[in-house]
N, C-alpha and C positions, 0 to 999 in steps of 0.2 A: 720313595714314600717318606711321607712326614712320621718324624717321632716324635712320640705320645707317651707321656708316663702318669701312670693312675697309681694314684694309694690308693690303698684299704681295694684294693683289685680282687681280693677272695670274698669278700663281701657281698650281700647279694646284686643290688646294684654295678656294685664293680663288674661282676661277670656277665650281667646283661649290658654296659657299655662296651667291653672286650670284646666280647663275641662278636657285638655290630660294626664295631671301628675296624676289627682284625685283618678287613679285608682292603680296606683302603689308607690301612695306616700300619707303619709299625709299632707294634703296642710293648710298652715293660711296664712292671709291675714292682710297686715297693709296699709291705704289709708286713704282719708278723708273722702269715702262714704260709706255706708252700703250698699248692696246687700243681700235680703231672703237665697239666695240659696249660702251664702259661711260663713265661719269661720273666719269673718274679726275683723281685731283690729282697732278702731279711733284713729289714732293720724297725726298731723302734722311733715314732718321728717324734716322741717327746725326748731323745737322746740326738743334740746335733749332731754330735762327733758320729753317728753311727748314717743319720739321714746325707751328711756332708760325704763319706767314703763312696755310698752306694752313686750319691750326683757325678762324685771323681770317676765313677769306672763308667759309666753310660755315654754314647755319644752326645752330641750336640743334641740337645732336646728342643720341640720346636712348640712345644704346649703342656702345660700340667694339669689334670683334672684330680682335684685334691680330694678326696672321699672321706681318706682315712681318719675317726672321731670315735667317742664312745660316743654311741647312736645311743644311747640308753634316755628317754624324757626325764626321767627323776632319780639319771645320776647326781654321785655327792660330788660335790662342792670340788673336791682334790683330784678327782678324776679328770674332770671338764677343762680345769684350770691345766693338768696335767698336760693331755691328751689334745684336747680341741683349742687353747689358748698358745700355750710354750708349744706343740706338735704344728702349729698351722703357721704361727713364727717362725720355726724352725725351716719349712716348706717354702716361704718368701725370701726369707734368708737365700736357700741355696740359690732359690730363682735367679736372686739377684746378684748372686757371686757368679755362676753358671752361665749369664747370660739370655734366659727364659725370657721370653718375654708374651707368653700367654699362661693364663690359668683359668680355668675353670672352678668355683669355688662351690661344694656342696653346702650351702648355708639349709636353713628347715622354716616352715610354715610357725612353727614355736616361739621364732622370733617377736610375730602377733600374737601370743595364745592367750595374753592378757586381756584382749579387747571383750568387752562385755558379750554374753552368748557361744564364743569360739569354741569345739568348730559345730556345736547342735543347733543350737537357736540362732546363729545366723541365717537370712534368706537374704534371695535380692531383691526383697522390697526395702530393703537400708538400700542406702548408694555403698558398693565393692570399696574392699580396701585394696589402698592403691602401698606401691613399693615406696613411693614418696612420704605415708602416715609414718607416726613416730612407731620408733620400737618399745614395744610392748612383751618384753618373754615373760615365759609362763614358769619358769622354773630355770637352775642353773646351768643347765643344755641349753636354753633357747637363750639365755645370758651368752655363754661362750659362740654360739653362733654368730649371734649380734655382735659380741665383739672381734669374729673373724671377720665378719663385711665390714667393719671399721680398718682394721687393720687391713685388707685386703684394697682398701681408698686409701689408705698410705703407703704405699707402696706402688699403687700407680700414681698417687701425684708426686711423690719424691723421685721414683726411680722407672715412673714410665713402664710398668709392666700391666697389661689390663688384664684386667679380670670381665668375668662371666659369672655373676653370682646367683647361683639357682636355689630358692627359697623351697628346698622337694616337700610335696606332698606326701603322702601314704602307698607307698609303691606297694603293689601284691607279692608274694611269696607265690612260685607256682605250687599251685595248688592250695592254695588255703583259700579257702571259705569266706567270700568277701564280708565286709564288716559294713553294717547299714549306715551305723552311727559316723562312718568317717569317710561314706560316698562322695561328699562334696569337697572333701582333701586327694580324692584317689590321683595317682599320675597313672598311667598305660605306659607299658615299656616302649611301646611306639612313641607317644608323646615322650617321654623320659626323652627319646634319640633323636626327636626332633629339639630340641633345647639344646642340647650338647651337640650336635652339629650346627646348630646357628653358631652356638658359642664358641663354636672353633677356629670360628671366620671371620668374626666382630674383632673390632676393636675399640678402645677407650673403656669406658669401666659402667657396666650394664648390669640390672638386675631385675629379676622375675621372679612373681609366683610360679612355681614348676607344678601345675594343675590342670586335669584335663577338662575339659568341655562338663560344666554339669547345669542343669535348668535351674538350679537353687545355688547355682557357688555365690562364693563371698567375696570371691579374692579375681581381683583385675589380673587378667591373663595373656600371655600373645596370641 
C-alpha cells in the first residue's frame, strides 16, 4: 500500500479523507490532536524542527495531502502568516528534503471572495470563474491560501514535486443544518473524494474549484 500523510487529520475533513483512503492506502497523521482511532503524529507545522522529526520517523511517503491551516475566514493577520504561510513552507520543505514528490494542497474558494457578488449574487448568467482569473481574496485567510498555491508552483517548478491544488468549497458538518446562502460553494463528501483521488494520480501541478454540481454555481468545475 501506498503511504499517505494528511495534516490537520482530526479536522473534520481530515477524517472524512481517512476514513475513505484507509482502505486502499496507508494513512498517518500529523496535527495538534490525538484521535484513538488514527496513526497520528504531534507536532506543530508552523515549528520546522518539530514538522522535520515527525518526516524523520515515518517511512518513505508516497503523497502529502496538506489540510492543516487556521480554517478561520476572518482570522488575524499573525495567525494566517503563522499557521497557513511559515506551516505550509514548513510542509514543502520536508517534502523536498524527504523525497515526496506528491501533494495535495487544501487551498479555499476565498481565494475569489473578492470578486463582485461572491458567493450570493453570483449566477450562471455571468460566464463561471475559471482557476486561470486573477486572485482576488477576501480577507487574510484567502491571502495565505493564495499565497500557498504560489508557493506550492514553486516548488514544483524548482524541485519537481506536484501538487493538486483544491480550491474547497463549504463542506457540511454531519449533521448541521444546510446553509442556503452558501448552496452554490457546498462540496459533498463524495465529491470532496472524488478530487482527492484524482489528485492522487495526477501529476504536474493542477488546480480546481472543489464544488459540487449546483444549477446556479459560479465557479468552473471538473
Amino acid at each position: 500500500m501506498k503511504n499517505v500523510l494528511i495534516t490537520g487529520i482530526s479536522g473534520i475533513i481530515g477524517c472524512v479523507i481517512a476514513k475513505d483512503l484507509e482502505k486502499d492506502y496507508q494513512i498517518y497523521g500529523l496535527d495538534l490532536k490525538q484521535r484513538q482511532d488514527a496513526n497520528i503524529r504531534l507536532a506543530d507545522i508552523s515549528d520546522f524542527n518539530q514538522v522535520r522529526t515527525v518526516f524523520g520517523k515515518l517511512p518513505q511517503l508516497d503523497a502529502i495531502i496538506h489540510l492543516a491551516a487556521d480554517a478561520y475566514p476572518f482570522a488575524a493577520w499573525n495567525l494566517v502568516l503563522q499557521h497557513n504561510v511559515v506551516g505550509t513552507r514548513n510542509i514543502y520543505e520536508c517534502a523536498k528534503e524527504f523525497n515526496v514528490k506528491k501533494v495535495i494542497f487544501a487551498s479555499s474558494t476565498h481565494v475569489v471572495g473578492k470578486y463582485p457578488g461572491y458567493p450570493f449574487k453570483i449566477n450562471n448568467s455571468q460566464r463561471k470563474l475559471s482557476v486561470d482569473d486573477p486572485l482576488r481574496p477576501d480577507e487574510f485567510y484567502g491571502w495565505s491560501k493564495a499565497s500557498g498555491e504560489i508557493l506550492a508552483r514553486l516548488y514544483f517548478d524548482l524541485y519537481d514535486i506536484s501538487t493538486t491544488v483544491l480550491r474547497i468549497g463549504h463542506v457540511l458538518v454531519p449533521g448541521q443544518k444546510r446553509d442556503l446562502d452558501l448552496e452554490k460553494l457546498e462540496l459533498t463528501n463524495a465529491d470532496l473524494m472524488k478530487f482527492v483521488r484524482k489528485g492522487l494520480v495526477e501529476t504536474g501541478f493542477n488546480a480546481y474549484f472543489a464544488v459540487s454540481e449546483h444549477e446556479e454555481g459560479f465557479l468552473e468545475s471538473i
